[in-house]
C-alpha positions as CSV (number, residue, x, y, z in Angstrom):
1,X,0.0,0.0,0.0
2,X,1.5,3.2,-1.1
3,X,1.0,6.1,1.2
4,X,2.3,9.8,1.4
5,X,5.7,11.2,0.5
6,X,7.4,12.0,3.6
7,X,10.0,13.9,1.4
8,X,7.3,16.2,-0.5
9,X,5.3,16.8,2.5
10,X,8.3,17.8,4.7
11,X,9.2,19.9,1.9
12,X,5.5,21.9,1.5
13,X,5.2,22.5,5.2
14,X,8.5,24.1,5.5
15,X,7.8,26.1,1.9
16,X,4.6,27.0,4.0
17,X,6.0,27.9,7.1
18,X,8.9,30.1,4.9
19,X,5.8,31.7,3.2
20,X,4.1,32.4,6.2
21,X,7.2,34.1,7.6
22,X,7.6,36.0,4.8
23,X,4.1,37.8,5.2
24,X,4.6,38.6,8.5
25,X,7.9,40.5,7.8
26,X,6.5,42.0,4.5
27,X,3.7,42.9,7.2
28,X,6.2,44.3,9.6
29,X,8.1,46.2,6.6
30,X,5.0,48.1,5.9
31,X,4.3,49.3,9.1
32,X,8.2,50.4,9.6
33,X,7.6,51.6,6.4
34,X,4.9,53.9,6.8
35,X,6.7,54.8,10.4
36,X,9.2,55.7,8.7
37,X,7.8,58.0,6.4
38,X,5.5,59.5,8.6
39,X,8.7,60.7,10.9
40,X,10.3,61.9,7.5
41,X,6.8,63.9,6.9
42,X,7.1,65.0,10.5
43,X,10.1,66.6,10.5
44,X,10.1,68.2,7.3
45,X,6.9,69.5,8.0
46,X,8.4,71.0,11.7
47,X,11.0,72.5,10.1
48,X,8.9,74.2,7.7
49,X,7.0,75.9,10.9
50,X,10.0,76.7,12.4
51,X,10.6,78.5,9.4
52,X,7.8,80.5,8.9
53,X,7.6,81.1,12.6
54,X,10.8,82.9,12.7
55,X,9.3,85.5,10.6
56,X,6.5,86.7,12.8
57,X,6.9,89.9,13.8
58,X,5.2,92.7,16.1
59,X,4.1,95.5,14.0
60,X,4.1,99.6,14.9
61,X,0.9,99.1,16.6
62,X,1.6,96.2,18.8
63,X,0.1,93.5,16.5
64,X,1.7,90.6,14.8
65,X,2.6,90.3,11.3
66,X,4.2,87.3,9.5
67,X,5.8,87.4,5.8
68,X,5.3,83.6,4.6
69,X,8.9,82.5,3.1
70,X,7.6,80.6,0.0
71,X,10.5,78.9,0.4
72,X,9.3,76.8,3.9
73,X,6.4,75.7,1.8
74,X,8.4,74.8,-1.2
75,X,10.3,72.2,0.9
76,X,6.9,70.5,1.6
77,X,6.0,69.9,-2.0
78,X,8.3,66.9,-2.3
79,X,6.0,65.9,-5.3
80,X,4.8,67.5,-8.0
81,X,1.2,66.2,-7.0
82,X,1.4,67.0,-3.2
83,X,-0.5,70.1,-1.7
84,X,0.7,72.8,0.7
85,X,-1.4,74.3,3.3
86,X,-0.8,77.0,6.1
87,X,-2.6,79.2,8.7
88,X,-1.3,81.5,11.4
89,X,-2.9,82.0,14.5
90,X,-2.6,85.0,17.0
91,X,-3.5,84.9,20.5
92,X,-6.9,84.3,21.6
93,X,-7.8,82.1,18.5
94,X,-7.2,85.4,16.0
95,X,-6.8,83.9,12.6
96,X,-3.6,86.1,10.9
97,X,-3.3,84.7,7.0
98,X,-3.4,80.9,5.5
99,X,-5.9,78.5,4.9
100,X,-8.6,80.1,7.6
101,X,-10.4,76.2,7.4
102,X,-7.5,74.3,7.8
103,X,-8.0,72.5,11.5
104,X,-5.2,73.1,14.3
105,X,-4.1,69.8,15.6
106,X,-3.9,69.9,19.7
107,X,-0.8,70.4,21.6
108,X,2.0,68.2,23.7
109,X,3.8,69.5,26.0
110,X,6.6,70.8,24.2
111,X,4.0,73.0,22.3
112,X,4.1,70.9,18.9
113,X,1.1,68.3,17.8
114,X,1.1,66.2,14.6
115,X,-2.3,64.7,13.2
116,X,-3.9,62.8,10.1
117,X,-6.5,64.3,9.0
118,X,-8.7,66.1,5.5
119,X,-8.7,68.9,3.8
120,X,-11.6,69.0,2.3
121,X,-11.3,65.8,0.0
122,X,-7.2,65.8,0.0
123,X,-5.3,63.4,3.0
124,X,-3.0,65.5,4.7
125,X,-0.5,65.3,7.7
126,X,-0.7,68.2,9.8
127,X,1.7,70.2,12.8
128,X,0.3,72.6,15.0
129,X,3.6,75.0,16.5
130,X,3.1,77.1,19.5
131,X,6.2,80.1,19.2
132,X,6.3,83.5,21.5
133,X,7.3,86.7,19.9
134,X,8.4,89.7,22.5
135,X,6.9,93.5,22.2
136,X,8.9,94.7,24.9
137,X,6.8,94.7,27.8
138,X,5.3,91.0,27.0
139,X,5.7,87.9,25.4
140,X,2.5,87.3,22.9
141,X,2.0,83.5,21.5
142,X,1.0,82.2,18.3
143,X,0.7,79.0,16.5
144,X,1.4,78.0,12.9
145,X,0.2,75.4,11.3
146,X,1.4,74.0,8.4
147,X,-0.1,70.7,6.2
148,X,1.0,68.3,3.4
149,X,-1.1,66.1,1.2
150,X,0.3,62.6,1.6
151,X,1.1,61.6,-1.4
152,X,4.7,61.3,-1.3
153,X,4.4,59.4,1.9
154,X,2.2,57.1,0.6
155,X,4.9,56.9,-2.1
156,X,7.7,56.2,-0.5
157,X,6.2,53.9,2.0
158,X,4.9,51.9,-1.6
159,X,8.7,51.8,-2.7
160,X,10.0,50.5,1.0
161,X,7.9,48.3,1.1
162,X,8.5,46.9,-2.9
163,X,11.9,46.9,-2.5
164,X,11.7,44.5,0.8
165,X,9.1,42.6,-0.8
166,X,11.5,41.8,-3.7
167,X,14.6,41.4,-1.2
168,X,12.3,39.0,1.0
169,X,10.7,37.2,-2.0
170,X,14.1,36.3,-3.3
171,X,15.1,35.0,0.4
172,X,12.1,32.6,0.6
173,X,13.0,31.3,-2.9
174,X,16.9,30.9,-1.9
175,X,15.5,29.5,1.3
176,X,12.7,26.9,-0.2
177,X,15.7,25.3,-2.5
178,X,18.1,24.9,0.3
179,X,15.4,23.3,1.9
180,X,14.4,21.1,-1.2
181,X,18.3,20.4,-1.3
182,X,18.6,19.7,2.3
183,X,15.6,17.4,3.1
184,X,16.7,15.5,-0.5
185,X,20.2,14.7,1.1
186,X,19.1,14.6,4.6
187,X,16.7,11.2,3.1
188,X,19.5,9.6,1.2
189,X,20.2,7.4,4.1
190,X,16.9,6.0,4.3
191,X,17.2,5.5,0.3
192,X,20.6,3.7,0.7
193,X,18.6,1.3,4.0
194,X,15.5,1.1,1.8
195,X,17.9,0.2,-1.3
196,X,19.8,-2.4,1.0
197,X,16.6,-4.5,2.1
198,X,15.3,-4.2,-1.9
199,X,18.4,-6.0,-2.6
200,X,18.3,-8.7,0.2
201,X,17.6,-12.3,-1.0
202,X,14.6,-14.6,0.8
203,X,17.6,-16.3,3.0
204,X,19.4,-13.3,3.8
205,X,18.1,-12.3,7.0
206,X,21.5,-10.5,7.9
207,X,21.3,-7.5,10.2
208,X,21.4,-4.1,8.3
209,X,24.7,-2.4,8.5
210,X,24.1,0.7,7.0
211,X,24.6,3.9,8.7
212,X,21.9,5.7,9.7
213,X,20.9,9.1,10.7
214,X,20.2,9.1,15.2
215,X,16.5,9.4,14.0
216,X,16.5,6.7,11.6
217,X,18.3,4.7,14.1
218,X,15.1,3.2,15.7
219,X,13.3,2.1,12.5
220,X,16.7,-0.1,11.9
221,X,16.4,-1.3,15.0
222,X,12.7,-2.3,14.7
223,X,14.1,-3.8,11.0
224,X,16.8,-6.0,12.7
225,X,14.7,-6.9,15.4
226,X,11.8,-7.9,13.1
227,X,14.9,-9.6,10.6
228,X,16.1,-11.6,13.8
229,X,12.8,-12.7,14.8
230,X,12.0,-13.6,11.2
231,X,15.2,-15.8,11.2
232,X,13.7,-17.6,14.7
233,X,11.0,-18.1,13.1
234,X,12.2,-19.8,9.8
235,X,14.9,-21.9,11.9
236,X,12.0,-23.2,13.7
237,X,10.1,-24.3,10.9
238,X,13.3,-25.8,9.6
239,X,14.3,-27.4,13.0
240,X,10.1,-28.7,13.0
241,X,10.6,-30.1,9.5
242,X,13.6,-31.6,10.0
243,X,12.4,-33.3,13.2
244,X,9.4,-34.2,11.3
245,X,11.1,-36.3,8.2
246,X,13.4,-37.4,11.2
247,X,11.1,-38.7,13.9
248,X,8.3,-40.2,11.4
249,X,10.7,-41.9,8.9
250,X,11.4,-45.2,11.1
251,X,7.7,-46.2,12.2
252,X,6.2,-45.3,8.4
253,X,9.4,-47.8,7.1
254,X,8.1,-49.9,9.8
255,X,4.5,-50.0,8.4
256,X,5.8,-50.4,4.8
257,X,7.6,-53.2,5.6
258,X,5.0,-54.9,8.0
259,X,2.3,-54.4,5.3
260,X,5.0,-55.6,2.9
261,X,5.2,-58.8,5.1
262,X,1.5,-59.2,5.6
263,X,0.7,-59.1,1.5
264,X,3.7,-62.4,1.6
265,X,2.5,-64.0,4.5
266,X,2.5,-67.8,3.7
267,X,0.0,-68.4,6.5
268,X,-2.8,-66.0,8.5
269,X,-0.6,-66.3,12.0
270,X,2.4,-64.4,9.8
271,X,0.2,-62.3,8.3
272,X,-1.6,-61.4,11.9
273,X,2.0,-61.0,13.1
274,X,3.3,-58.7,10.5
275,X,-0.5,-56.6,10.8
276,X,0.4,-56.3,14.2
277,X,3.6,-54.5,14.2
278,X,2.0,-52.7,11.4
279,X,-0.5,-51.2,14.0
280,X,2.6,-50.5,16.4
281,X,4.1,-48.6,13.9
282,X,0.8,-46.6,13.3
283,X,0.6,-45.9,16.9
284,X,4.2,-45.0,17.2
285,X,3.5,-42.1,14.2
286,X,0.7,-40.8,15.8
287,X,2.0,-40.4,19.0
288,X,5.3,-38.8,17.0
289,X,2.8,-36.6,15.3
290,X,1.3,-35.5,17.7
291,X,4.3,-34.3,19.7
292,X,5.3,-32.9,16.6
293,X,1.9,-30.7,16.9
294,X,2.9,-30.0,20.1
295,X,5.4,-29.0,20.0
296,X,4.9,-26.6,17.1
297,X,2.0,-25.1,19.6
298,X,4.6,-24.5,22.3
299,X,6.4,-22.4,19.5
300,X,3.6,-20.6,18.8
301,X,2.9,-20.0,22.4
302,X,6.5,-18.2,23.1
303,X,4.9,-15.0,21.8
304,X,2.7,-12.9,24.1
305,X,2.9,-15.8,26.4
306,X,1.7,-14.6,30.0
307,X,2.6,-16.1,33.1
308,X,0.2,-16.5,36.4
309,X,0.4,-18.9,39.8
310,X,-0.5,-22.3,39.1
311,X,-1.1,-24.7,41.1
312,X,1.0,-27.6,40.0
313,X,0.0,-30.0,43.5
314,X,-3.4,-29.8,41.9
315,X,-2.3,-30.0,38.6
316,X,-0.2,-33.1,39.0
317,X,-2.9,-35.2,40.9
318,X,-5.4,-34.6,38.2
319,X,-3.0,-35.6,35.3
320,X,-2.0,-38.8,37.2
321,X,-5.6,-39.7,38.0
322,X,-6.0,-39.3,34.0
323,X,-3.1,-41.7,33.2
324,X,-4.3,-44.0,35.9
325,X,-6.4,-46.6,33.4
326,X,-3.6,-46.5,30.8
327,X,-1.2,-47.1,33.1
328,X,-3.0,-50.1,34.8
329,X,-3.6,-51.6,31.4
330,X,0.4,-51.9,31.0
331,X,0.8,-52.9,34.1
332,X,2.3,-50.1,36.1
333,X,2.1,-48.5,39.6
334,X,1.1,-45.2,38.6
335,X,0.8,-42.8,41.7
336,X,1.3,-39.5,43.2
337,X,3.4,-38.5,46.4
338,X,3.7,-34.4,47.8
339,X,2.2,-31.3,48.8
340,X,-1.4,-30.6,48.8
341,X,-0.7,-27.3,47.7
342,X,2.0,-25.8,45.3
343,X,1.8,-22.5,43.2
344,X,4.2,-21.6,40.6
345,X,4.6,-19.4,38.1
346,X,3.3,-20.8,34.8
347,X,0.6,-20.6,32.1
348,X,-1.7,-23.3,33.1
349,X,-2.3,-25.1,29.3
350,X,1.6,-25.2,28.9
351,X,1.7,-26.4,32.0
352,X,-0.6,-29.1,31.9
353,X,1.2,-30.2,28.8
354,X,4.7,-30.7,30.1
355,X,3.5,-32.7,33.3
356,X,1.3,-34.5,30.7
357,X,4.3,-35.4,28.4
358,X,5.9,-36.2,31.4
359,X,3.2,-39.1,32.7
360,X,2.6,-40.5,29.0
361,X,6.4,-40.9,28.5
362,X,6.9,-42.9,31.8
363,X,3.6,-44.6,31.2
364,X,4.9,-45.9,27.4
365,X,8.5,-46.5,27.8
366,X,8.5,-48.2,31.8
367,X,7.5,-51.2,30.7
368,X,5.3,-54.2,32.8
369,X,5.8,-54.0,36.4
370,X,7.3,-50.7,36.8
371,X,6.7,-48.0,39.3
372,X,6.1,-44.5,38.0
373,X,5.6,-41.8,40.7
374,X,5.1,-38.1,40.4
375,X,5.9,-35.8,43.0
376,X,5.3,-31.8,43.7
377,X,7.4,-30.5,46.4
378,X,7.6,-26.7,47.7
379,X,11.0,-25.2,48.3
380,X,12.6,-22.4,49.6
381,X,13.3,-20.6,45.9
382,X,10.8,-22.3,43.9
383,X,8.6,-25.5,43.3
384,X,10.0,-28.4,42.2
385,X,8.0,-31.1,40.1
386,X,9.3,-34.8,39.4
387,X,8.5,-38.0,37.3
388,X,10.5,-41.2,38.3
389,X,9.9,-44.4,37.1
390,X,12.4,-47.5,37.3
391,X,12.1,-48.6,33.4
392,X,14.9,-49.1,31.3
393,X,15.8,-44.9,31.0
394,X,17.2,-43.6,28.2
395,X,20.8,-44.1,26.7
396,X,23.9,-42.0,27.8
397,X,23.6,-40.0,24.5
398,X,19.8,-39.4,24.4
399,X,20.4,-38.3,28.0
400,X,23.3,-35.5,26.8
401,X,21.3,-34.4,24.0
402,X,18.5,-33.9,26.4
403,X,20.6,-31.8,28.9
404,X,22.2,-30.1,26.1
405,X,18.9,-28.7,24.7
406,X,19.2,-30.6,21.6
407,X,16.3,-32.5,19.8
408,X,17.0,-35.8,19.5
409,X,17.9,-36.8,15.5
410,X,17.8,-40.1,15.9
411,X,15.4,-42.7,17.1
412,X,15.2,-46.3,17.7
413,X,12.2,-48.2,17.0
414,X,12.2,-49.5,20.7
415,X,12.2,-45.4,22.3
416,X,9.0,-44.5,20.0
417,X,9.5,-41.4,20.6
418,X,10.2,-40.8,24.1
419,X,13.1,-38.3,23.6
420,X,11.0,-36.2,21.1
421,X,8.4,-35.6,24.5
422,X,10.8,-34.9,27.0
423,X,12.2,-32.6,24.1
424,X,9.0,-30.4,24.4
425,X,9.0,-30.7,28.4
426,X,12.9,-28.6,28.3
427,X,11.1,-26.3,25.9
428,X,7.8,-25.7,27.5
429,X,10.2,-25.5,31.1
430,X,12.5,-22.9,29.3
431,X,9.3,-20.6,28.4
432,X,8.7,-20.6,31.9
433,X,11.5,-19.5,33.3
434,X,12.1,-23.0,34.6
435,X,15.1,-25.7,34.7
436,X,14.8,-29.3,34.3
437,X,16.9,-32.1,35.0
438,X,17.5,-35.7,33.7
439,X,18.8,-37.9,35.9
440,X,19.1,-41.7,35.5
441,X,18.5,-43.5,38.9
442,X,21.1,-45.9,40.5
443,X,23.3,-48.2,38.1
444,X,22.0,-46.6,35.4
445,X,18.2,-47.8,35.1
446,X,15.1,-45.7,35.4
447,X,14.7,-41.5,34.5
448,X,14.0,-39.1,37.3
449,X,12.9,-35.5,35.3
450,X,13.1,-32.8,38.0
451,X,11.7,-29.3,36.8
452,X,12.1,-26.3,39.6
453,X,9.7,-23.5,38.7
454,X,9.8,-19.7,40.1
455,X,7.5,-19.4,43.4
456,X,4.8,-16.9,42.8
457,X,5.9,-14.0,44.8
C-alpha cells in the first residue's frame, strides 16, 4: 500500500512555514515603512514651521505680522502632486493669514502636535507650532500650522515596502531550494537502507549495517529486530521439518515393511503378526505426530505468552488420575506423592502439557511392572516437580542431548518417541522460566525428570 511522501510533505510545510514568515515581515516592513515615512513627513513639516515662525513679527501698533517664506512651503511639496497648506494663529484664536479652514491639531507639552486628517477631500499630515514673539513689555504666543497632502508618503512607504518585498521574495525562494536540497540529502540514508533491504535475497536475513541518521536509528532497530525474529521463526520451521522427516521416517518404514510382510505371509498367523507390528508402527506415528503438533503449539505459544500462579499440586494429581487406566492396562504402579498445595509461576495449558508429556512418557516407555511416581514439592526458591519411574531410561547419549537442549535426530524403533516428548518438556520449562533435570536412577536404570519453577511471589 503506497501512502504519502514523507519527502514532499516535509518539503511543503517548511515552503509554507517560509511563506508564512515571509508575510509577516513584508507585514512588519510596511508598518516600519509607513513609520518611517511618517517621521520623515514630520520633521520636514516642523522644520517648515520653524521657518515661517521665525518671521513673525510685532508691528508699529503692537500686532503681529508674518511674511510667509515661499520657500518653507516649497520644501513641503516633495511631489509635484502633493499640496501645501498653512494658517497662522494670533493669541486668543485670532486667525492672521493661511488656509482660515484648515483645523489646528492639539498640543503636547513641548507646544508641537502632529495629526492625520482632510482637507476638504485631500489626505493630509498636519503640525500645530506654539512660538512666542516679544513687544517689549510681553511675550505674545502664536501658532502656525502647516499641512501636506500625503502623497509622497504614501509613495515612498509603496517603494520601501517593494523593494523589501523583492529582497524578502528572493530569500524565501533561496531558502525553499536549500530546503528542497537539504531534506533531498538529509533522506539519502533511508534511500541507501531502503535500497539495502530491496536488494536482500529470501535467505538473507543479515542484520542491516548501514549507517543511519540518530532518527532513523530506531526504524533499523525495529528492521533487525523484526529480521532476527524472522530468522527464529524460519529456523524453527526448519528445525520442525527436519524433526518431522526425522522422527516419522522409522515407524512409516516400519509400516511399509510390515504391510510388505502381511501381502507375503505364507500363513494367516504371519500375516496377523506382521499386521500387528504394522498397528505398532501406526501408533508410534501418531503419537510422533502428535508431539510434533505439540510441539509446534509450544512455539507458537512463546509469543505474548503470559505467566500466572498455578497450582502444580493440583495439577499433578489430576493428570496422574487421567493416566491412571492407561497405566493399569500396561501394568504399572502409577501414583502421586507431595504437597497438597503448590503454586508456581506458569501458564496453566503449557503447564498441563509438560507434566502431561511427562506421565505418558513414563507410562509408554516403563514397561510391565514398573513404578512411575510423580511428586510436587515446595521449596525455599521455587517449586519443584518430578517424574520417576524404574524402566529401562534412556541411553547416555539421548540423556546429553536432552541436557544439552538438543532434539534428539535419531530414534530407535524401541524409544517410539520418548526423547521427542521430553524434548517439548525442556522447551515448555524454558518458556517458563524453569530448569529441568534428567537424571538416571542408581546403576544406570530408570529417568528421574526434575523441573524447579519460580515461586509466585
Amino acid at each position: 500500500m503506497t501512502g504519502y511522501s514523507l519527502r514532499r510533505r516535509l518539503i511543503l510545510w517548511l515552503s509554507l512555514a517560509t511563506a508564512a514568515l515571509g508575510v509577516i515581515a513584508l507585514a512588519d516592513t510596511w508598518r516600519e515603512a509607513v513609520a518611517t515615512a511618517r517621521g520623515l513627513s514630520d520633521r520636514v513639516l516642523e522644520g517648515s514651521a520653524l521657518a515661517i515662525a521665525e518671521r513673525v513679527t510685532v508691528d508699529e501698533g503692537g500686532g503681529l505680522e508674518v511674511d510667509i517664506p515661499f520657500a518653507a512651503l516649497e520644501m513641503l511639496a516633495s511631489a509635484a502632486e502633493d499640496q501645501v497648506f498653512y494658517r497662522v494663529d494670533a493669541p486668543a484664536g485670532q486667525f492672521l493669514t493661511g488656509y482660515e479652514d484648515l483645523a489646528l491639531v492639539p498640543l503636547d507639552e513641548e507646544g508641537i502636535g502632529f495629526a492625520d486628517g482632510r482637507y476638504g477631500e485631500v489626505p493630509i499630515r498636519s503640525a500645530t507650532l506654539l512660538r512666542r514673539v516679544s513687544t517689549g513689555s510681553e511675550s505674545v504666543a502664536f501658532t502656525v500650522t502647516v499641512a501636506e497632502s500625503t502623497l509622497a508618503r504614501s509613495e515612498l512607504a509603496r517603494t520601501i515596502l517593494i523593494r523589501s518585498a523583492l529582497r524578502i521574495l528572493a530569500l524565501m525562494l533561496c531558502t525553499i531550494a536549500l530546503v528542497w536540497v537539504a531534506v533531498t540529502l538529509a533522506f539519502r540514508p533511508l534511500d541507501r537502507l531502503g535500497a539495502a533491504i530491496a536488494e536482500r535475497t529470501p535467505d538473507d536475513l543479515r542484520p542491516i549495517r548501514e549507517v543511519v541518521p540518530l532518527e532513523a536509528a530506531p526504524l533499523a532497530g525495529a528492521v533487525n529486530s523484526f529480521m532476527g525474529r524472522l530468522e527464529d521463526a524460519v529456523a524453527a520451521l526448519r528445525h520442525f521439518t527436519g524433526n518431522a522427516s526425522h522422527q516419522l521416517r522409522t515407524p512409516l518404514a516400519t509400516l511399509r515393511t510390515q504391510l510388505a510382510l502381511a501381502r507375503r505371509a505364507g500363513d494367516a498367523a504371519q500375516g496377523e503378526a506382521a499386521l500387528d507390528k504394522a498397528d505398532q508402527a501406526l501408533v508410534r506415528a501418531e503419537r510422533v505426530l502428535a508431539q510434533l503438533l505439540a510441539l509446534a503449539r509450544v512455539d507458537a505459544a512463546a509469543t505474548g505468552l503470559a505467566l500466572g500462579p498455578v497450582d502444580l499440586a493440583a495439577l499433578a494429581r489430576d493428570l496422574a488420575a487421567e493416566a491412571l487406566p492407561r497405566a493399569d492396562t500396561r501394568g504399572i504402579d502409577l501414583g502421586y506423592d507431595g504437597a497438597d498445595r503448590a503454586e508456581a509461576l506458569a501458564e496453566p495449558v503449557l503447564a498441563a502439557e509438560l507434566l502431561r508429556n511427562l506421565i505418558d512418557n513414563a507410562v509408554a516407555y516403563a514397561g510391565s511392572g514398573a513404578v512411575v511416581t510423580v511428586r510436587v514439592r515446595p521449596e525455599a526458591d521455587g517449586v519443584v516437580l518430578e517424574v520417576e519411574d524404574n524402566g529401562p531410561g534412556l541411553p547416555a547419549e539421548r540423556l546429553a542431548e536432552l541436557r544439552a537442549g538438543a532434539m534428539p535426530q535419531r530414534m530407535s524403533p524401541q524409544a517410539g518417541g520418548s526423547g521427542l516428548g521430553l524434548a517439548i518438556v525442556a522447551e515448555i520449562a524454558g518458556l517458563f522460566g524453569a530448569t529441568c533435570r534428567f537424571d538416571p536412577l542408581a546403576e544406570g536404570r530408570g529417568l528421574k525428570v526434575s523441573c524447579r519453577f519460580r515461586a509466585v511471589a
